[in-house]
C-alpha positions as CSV (number, residue, x, y, z in Angstrom):
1,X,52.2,-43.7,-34.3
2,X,48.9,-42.4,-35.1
3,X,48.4,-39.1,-36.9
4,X,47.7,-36.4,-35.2
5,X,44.5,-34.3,-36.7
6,X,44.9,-30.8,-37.0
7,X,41.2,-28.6,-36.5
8,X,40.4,-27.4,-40.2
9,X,42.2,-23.6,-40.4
10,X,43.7,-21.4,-43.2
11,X,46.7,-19.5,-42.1
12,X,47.1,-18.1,-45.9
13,X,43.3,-17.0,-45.9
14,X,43.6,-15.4,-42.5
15,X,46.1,-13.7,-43.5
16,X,44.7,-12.5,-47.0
17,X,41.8,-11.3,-44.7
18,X,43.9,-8.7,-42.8
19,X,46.7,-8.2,-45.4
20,X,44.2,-7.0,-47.9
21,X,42.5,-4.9,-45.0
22,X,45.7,-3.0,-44.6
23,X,46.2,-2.3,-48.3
24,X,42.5,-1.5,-49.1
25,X,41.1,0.8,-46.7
26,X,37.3,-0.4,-47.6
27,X,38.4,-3.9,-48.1
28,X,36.6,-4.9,-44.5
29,X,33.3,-3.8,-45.8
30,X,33.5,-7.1,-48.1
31,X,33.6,-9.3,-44.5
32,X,32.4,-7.1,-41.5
33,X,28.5,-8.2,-42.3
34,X,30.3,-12.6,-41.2
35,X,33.3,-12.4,-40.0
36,X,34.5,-12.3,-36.5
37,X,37.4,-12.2,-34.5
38,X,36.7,-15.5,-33.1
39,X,36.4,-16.9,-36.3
40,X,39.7,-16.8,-36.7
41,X,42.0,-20.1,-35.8
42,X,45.2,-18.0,-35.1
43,X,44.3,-15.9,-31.6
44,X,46.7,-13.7,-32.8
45,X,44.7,-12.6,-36.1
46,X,41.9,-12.4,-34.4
47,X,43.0,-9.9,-32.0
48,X,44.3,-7.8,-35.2
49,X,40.9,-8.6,-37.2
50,X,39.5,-7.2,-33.7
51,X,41.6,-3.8,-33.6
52,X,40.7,-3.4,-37.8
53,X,36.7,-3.6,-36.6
54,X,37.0,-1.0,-33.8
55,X,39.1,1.4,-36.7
56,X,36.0,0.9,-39.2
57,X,33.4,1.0,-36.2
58,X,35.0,4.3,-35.4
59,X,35.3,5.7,-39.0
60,X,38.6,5.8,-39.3
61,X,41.1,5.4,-41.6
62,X,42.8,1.6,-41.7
63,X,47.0,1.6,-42.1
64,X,49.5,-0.1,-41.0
65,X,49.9,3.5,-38.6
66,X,46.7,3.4,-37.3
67,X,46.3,-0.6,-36.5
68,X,49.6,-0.2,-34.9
69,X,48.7,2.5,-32.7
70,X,45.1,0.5,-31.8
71,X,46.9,-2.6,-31.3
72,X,49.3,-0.6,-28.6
73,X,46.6,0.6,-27.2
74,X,45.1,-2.2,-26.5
75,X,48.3,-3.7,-25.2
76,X,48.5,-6.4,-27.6
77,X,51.1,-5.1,-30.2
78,X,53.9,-7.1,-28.9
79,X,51.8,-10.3,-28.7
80,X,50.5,-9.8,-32.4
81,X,54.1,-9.8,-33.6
82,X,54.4,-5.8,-34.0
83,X,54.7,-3.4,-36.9
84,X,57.2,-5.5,-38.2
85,X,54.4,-8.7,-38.6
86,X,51.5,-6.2,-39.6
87,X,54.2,-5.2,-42.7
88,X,54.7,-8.7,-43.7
89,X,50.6,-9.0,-43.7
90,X,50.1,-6.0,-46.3
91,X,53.2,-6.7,-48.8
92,X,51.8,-10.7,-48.5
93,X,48.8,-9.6,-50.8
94,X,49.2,-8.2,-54.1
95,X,45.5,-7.6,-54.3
96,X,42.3,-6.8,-51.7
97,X,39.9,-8.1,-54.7
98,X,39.8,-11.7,-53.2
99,X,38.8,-10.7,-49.5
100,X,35.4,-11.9,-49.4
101,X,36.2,-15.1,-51.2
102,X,38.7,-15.6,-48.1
103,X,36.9,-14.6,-45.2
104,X,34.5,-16.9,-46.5
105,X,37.2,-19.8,-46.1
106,X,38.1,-18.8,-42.8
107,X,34.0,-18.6,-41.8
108,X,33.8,-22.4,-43.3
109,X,36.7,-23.5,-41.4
110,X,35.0,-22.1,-38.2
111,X,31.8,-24.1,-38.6
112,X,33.7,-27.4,-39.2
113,X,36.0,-27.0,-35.9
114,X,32.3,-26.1,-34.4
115,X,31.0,-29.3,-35.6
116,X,34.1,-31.4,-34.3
117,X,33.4,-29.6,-30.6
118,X,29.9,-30.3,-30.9
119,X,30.4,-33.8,-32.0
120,X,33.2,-34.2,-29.4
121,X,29.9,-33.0,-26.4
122,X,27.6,-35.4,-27.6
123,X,29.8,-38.4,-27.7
124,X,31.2,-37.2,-24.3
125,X,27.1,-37.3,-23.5
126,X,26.4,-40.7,-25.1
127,X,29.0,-42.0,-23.3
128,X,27.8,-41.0,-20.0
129,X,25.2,-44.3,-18.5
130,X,23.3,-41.6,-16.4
131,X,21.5,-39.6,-19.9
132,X,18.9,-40.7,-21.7
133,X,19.1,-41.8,-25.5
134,X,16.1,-39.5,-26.0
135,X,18.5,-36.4,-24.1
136,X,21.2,-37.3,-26.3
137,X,19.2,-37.3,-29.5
138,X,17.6,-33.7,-28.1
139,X,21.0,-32.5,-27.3
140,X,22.5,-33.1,-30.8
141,X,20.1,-31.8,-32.7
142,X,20.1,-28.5,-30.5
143,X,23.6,-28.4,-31.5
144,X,23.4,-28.9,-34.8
145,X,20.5,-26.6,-35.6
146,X,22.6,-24.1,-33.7
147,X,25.0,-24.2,-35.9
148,X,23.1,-24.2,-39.0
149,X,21.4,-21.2,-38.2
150,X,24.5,-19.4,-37.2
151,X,25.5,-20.1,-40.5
152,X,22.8,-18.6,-42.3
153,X,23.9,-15.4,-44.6
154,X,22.0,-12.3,-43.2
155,X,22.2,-9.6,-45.1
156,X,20.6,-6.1,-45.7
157,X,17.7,-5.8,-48.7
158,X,17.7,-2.8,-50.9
159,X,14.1,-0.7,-49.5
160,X,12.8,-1.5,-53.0
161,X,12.8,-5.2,-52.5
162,X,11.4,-5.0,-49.1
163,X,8.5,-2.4,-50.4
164,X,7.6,-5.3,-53.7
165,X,8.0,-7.8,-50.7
166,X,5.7,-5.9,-48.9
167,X,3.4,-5.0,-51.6
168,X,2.9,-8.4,-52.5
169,X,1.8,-9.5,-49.0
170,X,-0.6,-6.5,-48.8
171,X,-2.2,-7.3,-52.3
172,X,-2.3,-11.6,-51.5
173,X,-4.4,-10.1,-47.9
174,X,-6.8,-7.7,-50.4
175,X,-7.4,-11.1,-52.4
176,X,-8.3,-13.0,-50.2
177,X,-12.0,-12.4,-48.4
178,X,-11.1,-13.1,-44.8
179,X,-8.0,-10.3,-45.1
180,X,-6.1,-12.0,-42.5
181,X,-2.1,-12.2,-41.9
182,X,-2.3,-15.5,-39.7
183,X,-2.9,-18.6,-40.6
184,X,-7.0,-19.2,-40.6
185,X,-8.8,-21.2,-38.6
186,X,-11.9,-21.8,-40.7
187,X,-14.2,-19.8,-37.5
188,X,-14.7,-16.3,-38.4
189,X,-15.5,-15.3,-34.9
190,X,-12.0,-16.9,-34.0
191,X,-10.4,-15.7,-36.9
192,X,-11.5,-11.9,-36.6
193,X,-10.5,-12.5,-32.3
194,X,-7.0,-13.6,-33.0
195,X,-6.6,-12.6,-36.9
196,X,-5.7,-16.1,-37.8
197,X,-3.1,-18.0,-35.9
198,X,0.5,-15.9,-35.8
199,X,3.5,-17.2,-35.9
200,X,5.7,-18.2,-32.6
201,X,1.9,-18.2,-30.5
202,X,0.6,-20.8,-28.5
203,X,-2.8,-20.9,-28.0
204,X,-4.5,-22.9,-25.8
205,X,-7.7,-24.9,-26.0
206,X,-9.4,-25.5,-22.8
207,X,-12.7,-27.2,-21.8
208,X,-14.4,-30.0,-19.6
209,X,-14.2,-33.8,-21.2
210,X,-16.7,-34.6,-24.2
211,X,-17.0,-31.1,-24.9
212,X,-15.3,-31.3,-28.4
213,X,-12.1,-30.0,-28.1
214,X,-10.8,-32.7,-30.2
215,X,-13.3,-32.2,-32.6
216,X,-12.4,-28.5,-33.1
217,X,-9.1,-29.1,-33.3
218,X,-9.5,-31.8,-36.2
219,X,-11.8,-29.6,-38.0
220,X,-9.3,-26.5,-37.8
221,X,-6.4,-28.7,-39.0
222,X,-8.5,-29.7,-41.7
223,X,-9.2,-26.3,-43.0
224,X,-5.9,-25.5,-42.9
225,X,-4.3,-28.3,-44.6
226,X,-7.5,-29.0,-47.6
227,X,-8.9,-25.0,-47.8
228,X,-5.2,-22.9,-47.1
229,X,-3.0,-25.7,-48.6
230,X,-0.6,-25.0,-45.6
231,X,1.4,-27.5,-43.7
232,X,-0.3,-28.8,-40.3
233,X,1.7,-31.3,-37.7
234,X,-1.1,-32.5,-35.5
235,X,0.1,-35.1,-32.6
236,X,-2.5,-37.4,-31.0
237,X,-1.5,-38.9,-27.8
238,X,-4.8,-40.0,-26.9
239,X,-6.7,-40.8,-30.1
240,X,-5.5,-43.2,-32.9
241,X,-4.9,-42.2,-36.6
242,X,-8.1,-44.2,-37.4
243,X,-10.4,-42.7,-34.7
244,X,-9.2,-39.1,-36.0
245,X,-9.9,-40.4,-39.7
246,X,-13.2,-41.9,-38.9
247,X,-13.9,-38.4,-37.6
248,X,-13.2,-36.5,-40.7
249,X,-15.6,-38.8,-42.0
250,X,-18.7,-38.4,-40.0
251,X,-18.0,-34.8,-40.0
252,X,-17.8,-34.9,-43.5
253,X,-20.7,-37.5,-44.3
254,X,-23.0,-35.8,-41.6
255,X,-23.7,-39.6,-40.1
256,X,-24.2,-40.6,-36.5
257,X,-20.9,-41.7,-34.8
258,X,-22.6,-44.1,-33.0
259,X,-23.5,-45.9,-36.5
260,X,-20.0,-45.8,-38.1
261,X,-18.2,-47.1,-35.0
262,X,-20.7,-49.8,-34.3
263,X,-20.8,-51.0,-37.9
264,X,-24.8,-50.2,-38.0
265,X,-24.7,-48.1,-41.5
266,X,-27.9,-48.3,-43.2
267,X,-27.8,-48.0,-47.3
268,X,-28.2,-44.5,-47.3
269,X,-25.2,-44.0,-44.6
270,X,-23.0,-45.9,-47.5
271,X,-24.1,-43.9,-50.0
272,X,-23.5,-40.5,-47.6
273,X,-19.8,-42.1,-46.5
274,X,-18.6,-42.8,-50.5
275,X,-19.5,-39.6,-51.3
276,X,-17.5,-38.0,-47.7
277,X,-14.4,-40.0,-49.0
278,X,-14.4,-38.7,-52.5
279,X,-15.0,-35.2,-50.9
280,X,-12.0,-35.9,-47.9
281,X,-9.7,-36.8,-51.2
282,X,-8.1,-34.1,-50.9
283,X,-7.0,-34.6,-47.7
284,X,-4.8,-37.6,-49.1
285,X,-3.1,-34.4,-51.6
286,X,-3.1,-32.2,-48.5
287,X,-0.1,-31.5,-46.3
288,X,-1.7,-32.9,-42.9
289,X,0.7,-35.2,-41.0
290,X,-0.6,-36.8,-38.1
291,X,1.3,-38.8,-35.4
292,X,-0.7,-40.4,-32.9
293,X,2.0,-41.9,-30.6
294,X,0.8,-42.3,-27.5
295,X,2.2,-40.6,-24.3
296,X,4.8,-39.3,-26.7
297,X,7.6,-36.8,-25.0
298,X,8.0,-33.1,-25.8
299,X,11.3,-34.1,-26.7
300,X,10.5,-36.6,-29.3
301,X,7.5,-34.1,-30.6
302,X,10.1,-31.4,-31.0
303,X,12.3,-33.9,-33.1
304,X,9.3,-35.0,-35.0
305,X,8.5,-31.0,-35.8
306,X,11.8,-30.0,-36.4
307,X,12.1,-33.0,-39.0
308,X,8.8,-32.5,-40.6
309,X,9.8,-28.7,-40.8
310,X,12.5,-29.6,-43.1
311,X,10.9,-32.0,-45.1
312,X,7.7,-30.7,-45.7
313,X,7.4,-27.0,-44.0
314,X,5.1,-26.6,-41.0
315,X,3.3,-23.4,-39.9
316,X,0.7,-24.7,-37.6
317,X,1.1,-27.8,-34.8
318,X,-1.8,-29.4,-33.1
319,X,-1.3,-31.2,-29.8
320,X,-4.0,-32.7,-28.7
């Protein structure tokens, strides 16, 4: 017969967790800021972990008395085992010095039964002929990156960290000559409009065909990839990586286009276009990714980000 898996739990660190809460009245401060009742694998100890955060949300004082008088309350004494259960829970621990190291357990062993649910959805999705790889892919990585995030330690900063934090922002801004908290454009008239681009906008660039949108765009990515030394994603759908490079070039070299893409250089154009590459070096040491996929989903663009954010860091994306 095959063996049966059992979701990752702790019944002794649950336990721990609300044995040491009844011996140590501040105990919970150690956990309240991660834990949650649903964290808990027993339904049970998560219903008494529940009634121990409404005593410590209410300021008052956590016993055996009071968490039996909560949990009757709340109607759920009898299902929690009684007074007789909560007692076994406090003379379980001989000490509430561990708590956090426990609740900590418990919080890990949440994540993992997470991931198996998660896991269990997207195979249940892969194995459905009707969705799209490209869904699939999407929807796991939304899962995932959920997760991850949830699991993220938040916690409160003394005011004198956040003040040096703050201070140091304040005194990178007075170095700098354009003063701005965005990320800059390289336009001053843009960059005084919008005070460089913030994070979580989208801005959008709009104008007829031939205009030079694309040339803007290029020119802006540049800047902030050679000049700021900050991470740009910019995805072409229409233009290949060698058109946009060939750009940089002319731009750079100050040569007609017409020359460089027909192959009618004269001397001095070579001599102009050697010395645009050794200047456009640093572009090679610069963190500008491009992707010129064409027609390329938002789904796939958001995977590409998302990747490109881990590897590398990304505070500006160019679609163009």
């Amino acid at each position: 017969m095959p063996t049966l898996k059992v979701p990752p739990h702790s019944e002794e660190a649950e336990k721990s967790v609300l044995g040491a809460c009844l011996i140590d009245k501040d105990a919970v401060i150690s956990v309240v800021e991660f834990l949650r009742p649903e964290h808990f694998y027993d339904e049970n100890h998560g219903q008494i972990f529940e009634a121990i955060l409404v005593l410590y949300e209410d300021r008052a004082p956590i016993d055996i008395i009071t968490l039996t008088e909560k949990l009757k309350k709340q109607k759920a004494l009898k299902r929690t085992g009684g007074a007789t259960y909560l007692s076994e829970l406090a003379s379980s621990v001989p000490t509430a010095a561990n708590i956090e190291h426990y609740g900590h357990i418990i919080k890990d062993d949440y994540t993992k039964r997470m991931l198996i649910s998660a896991a269990a959805r997207v195979s249940e999705q892969a194995f459905d002929e009707s969705s799209e790889a490209d869904q699939v892919l999407d929807k796991a990585e939304q899962e995932i990156f959920a997760l991850s995030q949830a699991h993220l330690k938040q916690v409160f900063i003394p005011v004198k960290d956040a003040l040096a934090e703050s201070f140091d922002r304040l005194d990178e801004l007075h170095k700098k000559a354009s003063g701005l908290r965005g990320v800059p454009s390289g336009f001053k008239d843009l960059d005084n409009m919008l005070a460089g681009f913030q994070p979580s906008n989208m801005i959008v660039l709009a104008a007829r065909p031939g205009i030079g949108k694309t040339a803007l765009a290029l020119n802006i990515a540049r800047h902030v990839a050679v000049e700021e030394k900050t991470s740009v994603g910019f995805f072409s759908l229409e233009m290949s990586k060698e058109e946009l490079v060939d750009r940089l070039l002319i731009r750079q070299a100050e040569i007609d286009a017409w020359k460089l893409k027909t192959g009618k250089l004269e001397e001095d154009d070579f001599t102009k276009l050697s010395e645009a590459m050794g200047a456009l070096g640093d572009v090679a040491e610069a963190p500008l990714f491009i992707d010129d996929t064409p027609a390329a989903s938002v789904l796939e663009m958001r995977t590409k980000a998302r990747r490109l954010q881990v590897e590398h860091g990304l505070e500006l994306i160019i679609v163009d």
